[in-house]
C-alpha distance (Angstrom), angle and dihedral (degrees) to the residues before:
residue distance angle dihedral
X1 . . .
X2 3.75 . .
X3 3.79 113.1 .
X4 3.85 112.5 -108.9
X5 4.08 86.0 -131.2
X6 3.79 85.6 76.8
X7 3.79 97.4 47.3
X8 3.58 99.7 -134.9
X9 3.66 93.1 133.7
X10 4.21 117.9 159.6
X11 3.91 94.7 -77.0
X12 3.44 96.4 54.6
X13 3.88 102.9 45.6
X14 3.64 87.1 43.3
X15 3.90 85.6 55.0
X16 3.66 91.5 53.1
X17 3.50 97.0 45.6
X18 3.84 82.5 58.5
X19 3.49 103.7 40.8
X20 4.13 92.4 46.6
X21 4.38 109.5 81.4
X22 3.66 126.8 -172.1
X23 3.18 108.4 -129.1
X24 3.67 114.1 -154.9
X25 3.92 101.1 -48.0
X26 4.24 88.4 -32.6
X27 4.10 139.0 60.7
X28 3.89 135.4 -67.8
X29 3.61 136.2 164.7
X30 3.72 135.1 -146.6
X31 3.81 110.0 -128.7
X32 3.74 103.5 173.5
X33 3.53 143.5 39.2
X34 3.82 84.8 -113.4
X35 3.82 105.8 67.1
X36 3.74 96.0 -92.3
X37 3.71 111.4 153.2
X38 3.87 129.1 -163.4
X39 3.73 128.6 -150.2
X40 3.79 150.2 125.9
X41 3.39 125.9 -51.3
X42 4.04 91.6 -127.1
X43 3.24 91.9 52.3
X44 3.80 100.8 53.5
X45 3.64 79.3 32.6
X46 4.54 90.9 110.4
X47 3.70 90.9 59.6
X48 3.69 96.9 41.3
X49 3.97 87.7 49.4
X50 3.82 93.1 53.9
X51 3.71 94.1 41.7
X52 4.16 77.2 60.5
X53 3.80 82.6 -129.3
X54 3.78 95.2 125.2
X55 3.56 102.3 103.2
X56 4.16 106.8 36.2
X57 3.98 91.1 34.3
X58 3.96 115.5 -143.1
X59 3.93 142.4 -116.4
X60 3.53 115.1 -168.1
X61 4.47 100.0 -151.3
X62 4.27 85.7 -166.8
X63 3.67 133.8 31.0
X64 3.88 86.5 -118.2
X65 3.97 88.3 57.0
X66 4.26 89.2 59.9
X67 3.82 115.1 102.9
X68 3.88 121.8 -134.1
X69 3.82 113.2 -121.7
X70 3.57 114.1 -118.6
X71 4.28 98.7 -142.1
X72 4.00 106.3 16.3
X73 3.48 117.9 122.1
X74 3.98 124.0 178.9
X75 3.56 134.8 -146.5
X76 3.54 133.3 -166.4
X77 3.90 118.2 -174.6
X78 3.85 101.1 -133.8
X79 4.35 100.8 179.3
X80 3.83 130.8 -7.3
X81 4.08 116.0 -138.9
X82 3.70 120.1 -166.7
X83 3.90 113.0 -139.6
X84 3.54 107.0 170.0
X85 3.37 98.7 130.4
X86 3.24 95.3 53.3
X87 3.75 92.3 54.3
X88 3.05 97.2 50.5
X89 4.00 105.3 43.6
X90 3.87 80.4 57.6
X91 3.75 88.5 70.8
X92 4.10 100.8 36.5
X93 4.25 104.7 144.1
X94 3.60 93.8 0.2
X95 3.71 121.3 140.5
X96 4.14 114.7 -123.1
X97 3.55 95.0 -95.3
X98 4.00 102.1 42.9
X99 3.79 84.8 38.4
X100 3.89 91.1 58.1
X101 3.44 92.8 46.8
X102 3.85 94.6 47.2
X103 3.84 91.7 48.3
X104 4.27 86.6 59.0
X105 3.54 94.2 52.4
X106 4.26 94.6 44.9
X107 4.02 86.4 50.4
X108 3.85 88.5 46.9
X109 4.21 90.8 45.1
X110 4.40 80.6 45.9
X111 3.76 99.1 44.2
X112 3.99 92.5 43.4
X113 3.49 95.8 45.6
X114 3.92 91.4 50.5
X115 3.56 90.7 52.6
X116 3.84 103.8 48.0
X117 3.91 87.8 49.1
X118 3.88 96.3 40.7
X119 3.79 105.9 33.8
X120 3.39 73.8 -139.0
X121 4.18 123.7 134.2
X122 4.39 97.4 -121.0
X123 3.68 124.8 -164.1
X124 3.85 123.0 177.8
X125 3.87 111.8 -148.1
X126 3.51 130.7 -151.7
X127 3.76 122.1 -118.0
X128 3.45 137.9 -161.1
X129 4.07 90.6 -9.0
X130 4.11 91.8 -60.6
X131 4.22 90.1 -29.9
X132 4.10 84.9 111.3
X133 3.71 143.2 6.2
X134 3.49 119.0 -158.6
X135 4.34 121.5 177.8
X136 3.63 109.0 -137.5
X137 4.38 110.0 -155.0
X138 3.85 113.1 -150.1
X139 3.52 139.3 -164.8
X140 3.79 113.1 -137.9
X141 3.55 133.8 -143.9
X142 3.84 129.9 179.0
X143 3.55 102.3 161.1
X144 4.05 93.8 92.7
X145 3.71 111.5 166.9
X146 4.36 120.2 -171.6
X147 3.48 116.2 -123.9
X148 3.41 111.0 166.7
X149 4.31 131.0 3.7
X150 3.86 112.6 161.4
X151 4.17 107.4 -141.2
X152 3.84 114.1 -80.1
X153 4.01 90.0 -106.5
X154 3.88 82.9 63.2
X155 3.37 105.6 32.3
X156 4.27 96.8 39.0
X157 3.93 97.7 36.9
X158 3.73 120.7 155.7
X159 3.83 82.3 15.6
X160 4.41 118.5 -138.3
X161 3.46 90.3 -34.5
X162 3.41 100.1 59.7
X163 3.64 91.1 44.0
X164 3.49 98.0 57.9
X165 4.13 102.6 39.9
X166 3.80 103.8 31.3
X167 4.16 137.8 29.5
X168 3.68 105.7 -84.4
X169 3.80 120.6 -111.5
X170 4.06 91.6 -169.2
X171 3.85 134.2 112.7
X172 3.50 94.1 -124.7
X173 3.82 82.6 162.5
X174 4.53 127.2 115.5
X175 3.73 127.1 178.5
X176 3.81 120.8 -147.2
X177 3.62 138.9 171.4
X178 4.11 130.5 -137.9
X179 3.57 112.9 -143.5
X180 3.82 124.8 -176.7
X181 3.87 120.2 -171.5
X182 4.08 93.7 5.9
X183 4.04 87.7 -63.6
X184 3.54 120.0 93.6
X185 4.04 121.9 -110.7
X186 3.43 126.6 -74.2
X187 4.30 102.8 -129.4
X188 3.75 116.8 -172.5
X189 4.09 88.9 154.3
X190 3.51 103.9 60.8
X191 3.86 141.8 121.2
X192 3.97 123.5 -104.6
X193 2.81 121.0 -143.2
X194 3.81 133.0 -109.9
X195 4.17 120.9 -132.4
X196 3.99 88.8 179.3
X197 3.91 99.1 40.6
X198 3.75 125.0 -157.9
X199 3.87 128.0 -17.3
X200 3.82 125.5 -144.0
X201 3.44 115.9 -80.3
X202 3.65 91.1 13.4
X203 4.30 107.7 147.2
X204 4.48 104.0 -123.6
X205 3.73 128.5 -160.6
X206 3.63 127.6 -163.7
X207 3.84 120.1 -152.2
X208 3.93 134.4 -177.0
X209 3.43 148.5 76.1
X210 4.54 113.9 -13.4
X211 3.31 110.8 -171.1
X212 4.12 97.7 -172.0
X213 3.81 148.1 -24.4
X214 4.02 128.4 -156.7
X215 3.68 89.6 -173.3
X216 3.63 88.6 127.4
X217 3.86 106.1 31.9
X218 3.61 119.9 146.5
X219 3.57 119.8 -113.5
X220 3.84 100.4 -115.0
X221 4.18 78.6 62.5
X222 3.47 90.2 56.1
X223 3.80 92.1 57.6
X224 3.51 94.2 35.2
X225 4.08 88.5 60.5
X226 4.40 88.5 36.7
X227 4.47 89.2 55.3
X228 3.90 101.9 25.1
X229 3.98 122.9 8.0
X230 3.99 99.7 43.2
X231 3.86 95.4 42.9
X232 3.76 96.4 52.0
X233 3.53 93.1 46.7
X234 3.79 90.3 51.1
X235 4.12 89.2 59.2
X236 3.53 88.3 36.7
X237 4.11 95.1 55.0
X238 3.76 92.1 38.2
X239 3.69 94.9 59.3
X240 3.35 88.3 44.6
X241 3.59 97.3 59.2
X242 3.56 95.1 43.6
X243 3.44 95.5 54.4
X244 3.60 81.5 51.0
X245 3.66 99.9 53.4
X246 3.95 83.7 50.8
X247 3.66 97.1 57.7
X248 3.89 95.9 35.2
X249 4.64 84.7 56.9
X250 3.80 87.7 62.5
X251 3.55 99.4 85.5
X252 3.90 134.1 -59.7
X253 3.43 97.7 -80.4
X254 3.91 88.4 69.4
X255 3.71 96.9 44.5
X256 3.26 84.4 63.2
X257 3.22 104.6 46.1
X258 4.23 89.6 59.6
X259 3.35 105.9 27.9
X260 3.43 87.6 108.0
């Protein structure tokens, strides 16, 4: 229960539940009643790459001028159902291994069923490591069309470092557009936006697409990720990005290819 000081009451969560998009595996916004969506420039950063606008940027002047995306898919998280209980009576008296295997196939039975009745794309998510499972029901989109991407020395300037030790002075900003049916999407949820920005003292929320938290991680996960997780990814990365730098030093075409 949200306290009523905060004025989050039903309406508007259910607004911002609307109004926030996944977009791909990261966070968008609707910010018109048209289907335009707002978000950073790294993370629209795949299409804009294989559009081979990266460099020059792009404005589209008309809605026939924007350029479909060739891998973005949307999702917008319409209603959240808990079914706990029904994931967990599946496995009632079941050793670990049968139970594990009888917990798939009840969140495959949920997650089809959802979707045949809904039309609806369902997903049931795992809370609490097993404590809860809740099934999330999207709307999809996969027509994604660029509408705006400032050029990379805009849009990425002052680079990681810069990001990490100082404000940022980039445009780490992209506009796109979901279309359904060759028309774009009809948006009553969405978020206006603000010419004058926030006032001092005023109270800010931030909505959108999580992907994790170790906020409460035990402490033998701590030194499991200190020993084991963190200094195999540390080989792992740096081979990757030399094998990177190798590719990317035969020619332009390559560097361009995995910059990102």
């Amino acid at each position: 229960m949200v306290p009523p000081s905060y004025g989050l009451d039903a309406a508007w969560l259910d607004k911002a539940m609307a109004a926030s998009v996944r977009f791909n595996t990261a966070s968008a916004s609707f910010v018109s009643s048209s289907g335009l969506l707002l978000t950073n420039h790294h993370v629209g950063s795949d299409c804009i790459q294989q559009l081979a606008l990266m460099d020059e940027g792009f404005v589209a002047k008309t809605q026939e001028e924007e350029k479909r995306c060739p891998s973005v898919e949307l999702a917008v998280l319409r209603a959240i159902e808990d079914v706990t209980q029904q994931v967990m009576t599946s496995t009632r008296g079941a050793g670990s291994e049968q139970a594990q295997q009888l917990r798939n196939a009840e969140i495959a039975r949920i997650e089809k069923k959802c979707t045949r009745s809904s039309g609806l794309y369902c997903s049931v998510v795992v809370l609490w490591s097993g404590g809860a499972y809740h099934l999330y029901k999207y709307k999809r989109y996969t027509d994604v069309r660029l509408v705006f991407a400032p050029e990379l020395s805009v849009a990425y300037f002052g680079g990681d470092r810069d990001n990490f030790t100082y404000p940022r002075f980039c445009l780490d900003v992209a506009l796109f557009r979901a279309y359904e049916n060759e028309a774009p999407v009809k948006t009553d949820a969405h978020f206006r936006l603000s010419k004058a920005g926030p006032s001092e003292g005023d109270t800010l929320y931030s909505s959108g697409h999580p992907k994790m938290t170790d906020r409460f991680a035990r402490r033998s996960k701590l030194e499991m990720l200190h020993s084991i997780a963190y200094p195999f990814l540390l080989e792992r990365y740096a081979l990757e990005r030399d094998s990177l730098r190798a590719f990317s030093a035969k020619g332009p075409r390559e560097e361009k290819a995995a910059r990102d």
